[in-house]
The first five atom37 places (N, CA, C, CB, O) and aatype in JSON, in Angstrom:
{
  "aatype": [20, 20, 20, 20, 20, 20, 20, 20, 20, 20, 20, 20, 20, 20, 20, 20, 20, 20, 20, 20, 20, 20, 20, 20, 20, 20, 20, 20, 20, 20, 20, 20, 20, 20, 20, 20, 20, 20, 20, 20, 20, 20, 20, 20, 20, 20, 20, 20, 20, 20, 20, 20, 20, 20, 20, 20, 20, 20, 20, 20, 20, 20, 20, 20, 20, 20, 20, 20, 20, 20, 20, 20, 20, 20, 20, 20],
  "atom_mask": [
    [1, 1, 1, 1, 1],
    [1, 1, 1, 1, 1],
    [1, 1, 1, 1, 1],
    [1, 1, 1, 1, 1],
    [1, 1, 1, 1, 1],
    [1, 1, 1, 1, 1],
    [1, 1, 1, 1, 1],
    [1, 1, 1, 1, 1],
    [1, 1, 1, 1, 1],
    [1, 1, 1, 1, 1],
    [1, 1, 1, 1, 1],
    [1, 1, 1, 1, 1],
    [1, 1, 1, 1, 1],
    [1, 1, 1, 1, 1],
    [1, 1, 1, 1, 1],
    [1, 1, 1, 1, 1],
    [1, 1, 1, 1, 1],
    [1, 1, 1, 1, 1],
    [1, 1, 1, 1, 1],
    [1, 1, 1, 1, 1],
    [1, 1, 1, 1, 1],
    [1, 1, 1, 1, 1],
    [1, 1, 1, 1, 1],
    [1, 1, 1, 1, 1],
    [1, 1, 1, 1, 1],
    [1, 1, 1, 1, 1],
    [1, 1, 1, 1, 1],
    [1, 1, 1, 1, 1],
    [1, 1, 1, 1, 1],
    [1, 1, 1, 1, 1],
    [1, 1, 1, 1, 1],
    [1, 1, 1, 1, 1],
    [1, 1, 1, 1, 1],
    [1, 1, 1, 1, 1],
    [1, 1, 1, 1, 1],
    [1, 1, 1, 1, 1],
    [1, 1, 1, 1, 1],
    [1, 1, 1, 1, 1],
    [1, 1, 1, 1, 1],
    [1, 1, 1, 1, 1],
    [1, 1, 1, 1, 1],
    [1, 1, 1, 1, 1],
    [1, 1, 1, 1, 1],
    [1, 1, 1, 1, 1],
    [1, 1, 1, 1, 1],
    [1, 1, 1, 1, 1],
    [1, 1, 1, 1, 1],
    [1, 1, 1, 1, 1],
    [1, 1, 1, 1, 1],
    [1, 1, 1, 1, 1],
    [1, 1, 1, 1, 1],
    [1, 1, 1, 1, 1],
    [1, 1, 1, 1, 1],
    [1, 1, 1, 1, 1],
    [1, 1, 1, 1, 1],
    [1, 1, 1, 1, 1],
    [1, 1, 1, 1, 1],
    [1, 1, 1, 1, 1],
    [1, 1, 1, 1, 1],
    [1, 1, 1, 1, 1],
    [1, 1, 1, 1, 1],
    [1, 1, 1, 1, 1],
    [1, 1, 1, 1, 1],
    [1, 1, 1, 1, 1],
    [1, 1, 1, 1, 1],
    [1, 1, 1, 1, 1],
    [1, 1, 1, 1, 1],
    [1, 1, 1, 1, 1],
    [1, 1, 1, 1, 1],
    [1, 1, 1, 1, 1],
    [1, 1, 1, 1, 1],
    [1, 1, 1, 1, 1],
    [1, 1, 1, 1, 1],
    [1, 1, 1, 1, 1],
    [1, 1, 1, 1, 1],
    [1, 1, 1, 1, 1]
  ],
  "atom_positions": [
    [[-21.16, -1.81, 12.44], [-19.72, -2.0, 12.49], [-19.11, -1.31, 11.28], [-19.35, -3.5, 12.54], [-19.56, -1.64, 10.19]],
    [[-18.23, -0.49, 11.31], [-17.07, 0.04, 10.3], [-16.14, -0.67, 9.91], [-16.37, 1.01, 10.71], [-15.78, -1.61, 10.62]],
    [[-15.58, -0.44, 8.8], [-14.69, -1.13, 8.13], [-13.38, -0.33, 8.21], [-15.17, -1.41, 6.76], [-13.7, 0.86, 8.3]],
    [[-11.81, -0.49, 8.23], [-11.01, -0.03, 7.9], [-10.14, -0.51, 7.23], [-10.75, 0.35, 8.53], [-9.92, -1.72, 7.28]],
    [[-9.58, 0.17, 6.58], [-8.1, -0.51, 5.06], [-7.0, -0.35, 5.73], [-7.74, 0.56, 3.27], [-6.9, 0.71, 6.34]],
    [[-6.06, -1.18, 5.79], [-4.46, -1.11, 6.05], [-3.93, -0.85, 4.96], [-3.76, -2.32, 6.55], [-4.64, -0.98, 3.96]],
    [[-2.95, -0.52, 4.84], [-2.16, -0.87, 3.27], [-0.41, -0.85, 4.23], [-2.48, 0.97, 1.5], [0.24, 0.17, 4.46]],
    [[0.01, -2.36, 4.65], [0.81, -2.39, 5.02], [2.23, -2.29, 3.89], [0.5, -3.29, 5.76], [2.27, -2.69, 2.73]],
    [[3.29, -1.62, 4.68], [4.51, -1.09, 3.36], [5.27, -2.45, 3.1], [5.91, 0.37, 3.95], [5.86, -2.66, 2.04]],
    [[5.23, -3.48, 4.27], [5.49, -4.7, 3.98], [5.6, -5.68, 4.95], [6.43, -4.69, 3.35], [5.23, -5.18, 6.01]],
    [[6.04, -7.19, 5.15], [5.44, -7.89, 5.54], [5.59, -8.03, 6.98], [5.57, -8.76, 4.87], [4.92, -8.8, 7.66]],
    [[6.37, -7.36, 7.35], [6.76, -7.04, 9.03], [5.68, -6.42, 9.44], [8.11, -6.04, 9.43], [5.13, -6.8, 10.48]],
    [[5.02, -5.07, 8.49], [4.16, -4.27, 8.79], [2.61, -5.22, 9.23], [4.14, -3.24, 7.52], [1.89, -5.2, 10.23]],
    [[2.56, -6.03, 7.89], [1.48, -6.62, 7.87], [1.51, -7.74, 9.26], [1.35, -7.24, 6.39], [0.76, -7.93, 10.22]],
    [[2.42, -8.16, 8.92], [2.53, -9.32, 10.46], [1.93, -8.66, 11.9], [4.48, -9.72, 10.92], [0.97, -8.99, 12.6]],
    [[3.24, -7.21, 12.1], [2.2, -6.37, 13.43], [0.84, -6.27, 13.52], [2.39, -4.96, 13.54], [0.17, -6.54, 14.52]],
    [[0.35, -5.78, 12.25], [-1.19, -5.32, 12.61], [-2.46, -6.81, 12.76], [-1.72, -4.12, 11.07], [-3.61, -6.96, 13.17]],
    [[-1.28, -7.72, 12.06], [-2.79, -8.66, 12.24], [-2.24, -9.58, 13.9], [-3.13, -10.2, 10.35], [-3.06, -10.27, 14.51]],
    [[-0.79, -9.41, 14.4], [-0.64, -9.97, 15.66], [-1.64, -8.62, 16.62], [1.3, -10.2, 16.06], [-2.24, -8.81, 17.69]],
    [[-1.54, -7.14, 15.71], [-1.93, -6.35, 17.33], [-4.02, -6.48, 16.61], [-0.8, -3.7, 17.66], [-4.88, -5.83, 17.21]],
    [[-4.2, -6.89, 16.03], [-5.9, -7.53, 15.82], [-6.03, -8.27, 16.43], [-6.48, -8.11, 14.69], [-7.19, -8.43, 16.83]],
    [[-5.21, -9.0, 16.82], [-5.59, -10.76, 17.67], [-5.12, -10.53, 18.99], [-4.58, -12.42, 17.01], [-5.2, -11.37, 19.88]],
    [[-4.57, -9.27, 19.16], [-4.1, -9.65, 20.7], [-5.68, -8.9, 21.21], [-2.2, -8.72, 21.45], [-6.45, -9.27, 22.1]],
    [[-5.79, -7.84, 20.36], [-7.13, -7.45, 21.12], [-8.41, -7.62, 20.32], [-7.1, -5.94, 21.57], [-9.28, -6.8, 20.03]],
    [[-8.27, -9.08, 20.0], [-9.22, -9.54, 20.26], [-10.33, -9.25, 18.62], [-9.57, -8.88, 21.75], [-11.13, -10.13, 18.31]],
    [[-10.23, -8.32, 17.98], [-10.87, -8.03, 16.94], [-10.23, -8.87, 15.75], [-10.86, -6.58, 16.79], [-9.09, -9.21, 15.44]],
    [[-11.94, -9.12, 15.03], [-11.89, -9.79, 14.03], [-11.44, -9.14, 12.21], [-13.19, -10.32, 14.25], [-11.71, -8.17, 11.51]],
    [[-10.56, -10.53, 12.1], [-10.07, -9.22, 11.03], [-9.71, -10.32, 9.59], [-8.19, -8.07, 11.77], [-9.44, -11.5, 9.83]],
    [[-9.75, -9.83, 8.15], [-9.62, -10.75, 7.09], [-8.58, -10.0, 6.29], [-11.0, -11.11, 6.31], [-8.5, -8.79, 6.47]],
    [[-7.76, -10.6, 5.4], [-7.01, -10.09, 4.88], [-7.84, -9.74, 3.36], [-5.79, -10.9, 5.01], [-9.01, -10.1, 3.24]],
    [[-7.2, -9.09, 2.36], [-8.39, -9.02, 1.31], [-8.43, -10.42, 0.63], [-8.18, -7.78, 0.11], [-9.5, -10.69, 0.09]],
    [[-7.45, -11.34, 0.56], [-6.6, -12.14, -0.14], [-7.99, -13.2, 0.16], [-4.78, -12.44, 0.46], [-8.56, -13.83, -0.74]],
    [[-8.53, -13.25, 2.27], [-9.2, -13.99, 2.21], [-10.72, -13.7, 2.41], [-8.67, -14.71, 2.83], [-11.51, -14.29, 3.14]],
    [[-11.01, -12.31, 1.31], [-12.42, -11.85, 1.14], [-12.08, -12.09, -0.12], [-13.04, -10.38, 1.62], [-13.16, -11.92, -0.69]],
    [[-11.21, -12.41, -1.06], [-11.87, -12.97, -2.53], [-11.74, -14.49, -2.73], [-11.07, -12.27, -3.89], [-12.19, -15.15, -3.66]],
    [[-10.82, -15.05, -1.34], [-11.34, -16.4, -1.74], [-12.9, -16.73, -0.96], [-10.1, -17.6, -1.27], [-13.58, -17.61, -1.48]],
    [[-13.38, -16.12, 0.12], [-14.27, -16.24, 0.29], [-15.85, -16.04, -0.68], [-13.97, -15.76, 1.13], [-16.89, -16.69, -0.68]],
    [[-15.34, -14.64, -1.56], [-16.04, -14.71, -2.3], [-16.13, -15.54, -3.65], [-16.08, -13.79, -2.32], [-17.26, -15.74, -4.12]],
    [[-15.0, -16.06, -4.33], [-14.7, -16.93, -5.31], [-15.54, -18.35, -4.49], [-12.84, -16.99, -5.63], [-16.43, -18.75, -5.24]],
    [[-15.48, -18.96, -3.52], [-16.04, -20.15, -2.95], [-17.66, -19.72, -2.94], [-15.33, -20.52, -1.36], [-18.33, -20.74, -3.07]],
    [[-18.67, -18.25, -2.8], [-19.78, -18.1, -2.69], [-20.05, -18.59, -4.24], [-20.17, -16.73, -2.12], [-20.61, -19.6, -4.66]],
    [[-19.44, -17.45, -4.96], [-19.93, -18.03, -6.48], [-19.91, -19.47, -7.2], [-19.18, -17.37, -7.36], [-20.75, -19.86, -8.01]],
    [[-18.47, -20.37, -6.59], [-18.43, -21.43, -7.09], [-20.07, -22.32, -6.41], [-16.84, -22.01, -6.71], [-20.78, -23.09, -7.07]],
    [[-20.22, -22.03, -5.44], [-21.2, -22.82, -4.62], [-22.68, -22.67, -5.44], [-21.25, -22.16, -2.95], [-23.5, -23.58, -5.51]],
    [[-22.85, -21.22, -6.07], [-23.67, -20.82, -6.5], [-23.82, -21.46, -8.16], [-23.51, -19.5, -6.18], [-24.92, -21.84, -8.57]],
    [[-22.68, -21.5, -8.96], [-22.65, -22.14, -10.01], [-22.57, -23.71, -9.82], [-21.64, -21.59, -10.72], [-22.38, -24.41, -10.82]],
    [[-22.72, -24.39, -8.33], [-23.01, -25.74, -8.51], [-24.43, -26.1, -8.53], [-22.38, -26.46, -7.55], [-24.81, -27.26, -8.69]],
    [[-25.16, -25.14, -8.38], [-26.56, -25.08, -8.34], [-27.22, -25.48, -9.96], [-26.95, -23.51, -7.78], [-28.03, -26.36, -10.25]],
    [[-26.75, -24.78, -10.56], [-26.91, -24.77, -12.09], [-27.04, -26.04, -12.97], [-25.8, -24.12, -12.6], [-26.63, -27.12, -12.53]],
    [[-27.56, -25.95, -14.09], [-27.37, -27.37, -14.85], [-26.09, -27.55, -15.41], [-28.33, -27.58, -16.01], [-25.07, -26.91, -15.19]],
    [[-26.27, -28.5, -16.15], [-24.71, -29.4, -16.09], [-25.03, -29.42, -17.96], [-24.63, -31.6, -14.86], [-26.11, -29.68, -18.49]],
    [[-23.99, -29.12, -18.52], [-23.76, -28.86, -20.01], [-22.72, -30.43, -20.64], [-22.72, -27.04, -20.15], [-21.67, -30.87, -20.17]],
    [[-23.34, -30.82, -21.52], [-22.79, -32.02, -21.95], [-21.2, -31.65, -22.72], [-23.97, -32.74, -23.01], [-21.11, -30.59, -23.35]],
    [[-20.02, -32.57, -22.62], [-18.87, -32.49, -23.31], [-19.1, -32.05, -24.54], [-18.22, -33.59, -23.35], [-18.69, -30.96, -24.93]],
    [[-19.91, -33.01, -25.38], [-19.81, -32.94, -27.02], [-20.3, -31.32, -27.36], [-21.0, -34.26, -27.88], [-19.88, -30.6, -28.27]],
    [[-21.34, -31.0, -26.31], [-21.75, -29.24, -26.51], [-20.89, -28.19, -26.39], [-22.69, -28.74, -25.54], [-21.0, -27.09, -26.95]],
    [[-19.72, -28.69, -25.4], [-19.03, -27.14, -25.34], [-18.12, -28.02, -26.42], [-18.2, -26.25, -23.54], [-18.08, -27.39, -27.48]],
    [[-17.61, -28.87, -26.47], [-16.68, -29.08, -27.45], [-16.75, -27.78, -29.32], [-17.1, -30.97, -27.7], [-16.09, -26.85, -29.8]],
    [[-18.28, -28.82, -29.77], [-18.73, -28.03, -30.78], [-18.89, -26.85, -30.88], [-19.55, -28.29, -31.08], [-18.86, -26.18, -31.91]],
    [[-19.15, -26.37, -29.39], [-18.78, -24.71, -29.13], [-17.76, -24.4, -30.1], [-18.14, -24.29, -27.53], [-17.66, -24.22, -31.31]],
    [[-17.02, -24.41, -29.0], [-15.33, -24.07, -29.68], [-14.82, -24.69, -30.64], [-14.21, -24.29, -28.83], [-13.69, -24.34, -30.95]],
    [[-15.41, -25.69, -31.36], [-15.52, -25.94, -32.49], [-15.93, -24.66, -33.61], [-16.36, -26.97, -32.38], [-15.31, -24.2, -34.57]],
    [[-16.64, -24.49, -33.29], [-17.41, -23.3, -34.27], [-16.83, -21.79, -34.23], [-19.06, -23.12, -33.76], [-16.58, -21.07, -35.2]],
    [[-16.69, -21.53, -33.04], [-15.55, -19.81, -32.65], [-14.44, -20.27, -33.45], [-14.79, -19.38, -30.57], [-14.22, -19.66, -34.5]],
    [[-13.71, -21.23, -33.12], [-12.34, -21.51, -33.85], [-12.41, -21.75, -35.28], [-11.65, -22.72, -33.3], [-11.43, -21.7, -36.03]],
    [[-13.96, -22.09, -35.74], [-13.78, -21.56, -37.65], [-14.51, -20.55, -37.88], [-14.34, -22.65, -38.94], [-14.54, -20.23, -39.07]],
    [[-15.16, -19.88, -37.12], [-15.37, -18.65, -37.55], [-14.74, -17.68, -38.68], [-15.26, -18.2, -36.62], [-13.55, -17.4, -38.7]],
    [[-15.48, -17.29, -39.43], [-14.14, -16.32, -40.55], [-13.77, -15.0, -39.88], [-14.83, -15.72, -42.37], [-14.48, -14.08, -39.47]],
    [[-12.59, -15.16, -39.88], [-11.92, -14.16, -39.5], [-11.28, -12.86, -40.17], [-11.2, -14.71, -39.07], [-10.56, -13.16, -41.12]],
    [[-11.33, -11.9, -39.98], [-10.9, -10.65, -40.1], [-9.35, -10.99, -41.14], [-10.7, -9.91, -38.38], [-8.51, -11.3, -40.3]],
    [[-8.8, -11.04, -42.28], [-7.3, -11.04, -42.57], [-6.82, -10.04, -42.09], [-6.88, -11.08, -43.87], [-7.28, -8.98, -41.65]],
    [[-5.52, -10.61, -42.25], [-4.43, -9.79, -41.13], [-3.43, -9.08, -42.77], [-3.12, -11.39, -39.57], [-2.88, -9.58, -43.76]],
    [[-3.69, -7.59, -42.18], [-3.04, -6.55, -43.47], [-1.95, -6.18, -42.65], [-4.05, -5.02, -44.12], [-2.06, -5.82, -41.48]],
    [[-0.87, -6.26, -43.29], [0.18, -5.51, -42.72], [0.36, -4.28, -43.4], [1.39, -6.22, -42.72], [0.63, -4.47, -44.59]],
    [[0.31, -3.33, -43.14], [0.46, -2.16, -43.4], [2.01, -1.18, -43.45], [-0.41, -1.8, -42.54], [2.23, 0.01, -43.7]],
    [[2.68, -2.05, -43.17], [4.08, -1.93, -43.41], [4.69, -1.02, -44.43], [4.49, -3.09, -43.7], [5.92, -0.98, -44.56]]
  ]
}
C-alpha cells in the first residue's frame, strides 16, 4: 500500500477530502492522529519501565539548580 500527503489550503479543503475518503470507502488518518497515535505507543512503552522514587528526582533538580554557573558579563 502507498501513502499520499494532502496539504489542504484550509478547512473546507480538508473537510472535502476526508468526506470524499469515506465516501469511497478508503482508510485515512490525519497527521494530528499519527502523532497521537504515536505519543500513546511511547507512553505505553515507558509504562513498562521502573518507577523512580519522589525524593530522587526531587534531589535531581536539587543539584542542576545549584550547579555553578557561568556569570553573566554584560558587555555593554
Amino acid at each position: 500500500m502507498e501513502t499520499i500527503i494532502i496539504h489542504p489550503k484550509d478547512k473546507a479543503e480538508l473537510d472535502f477530502f476526508l468526506e470524499l475518503a469515506k465516501r469511497l470507502g478508503t482508510p485515512i488518518k490525519t497527521f494530528e492522529d499519527l502523532q497521537d497515535e504515536q505519543l500513546l505507543k511511547a507512553m505505553e512503552k515507558n509504562r513498562e519501565t521502573g518507577k523512580t522514587d519522589k525524593n530522587s528526582i526531587i534531589n535531581t533538580l536539587h543539584n542542576i539548580l545549584n550547579e555553578d554557573q557561568a556569570p553573566y558579563k554584560n558587555e555593554d
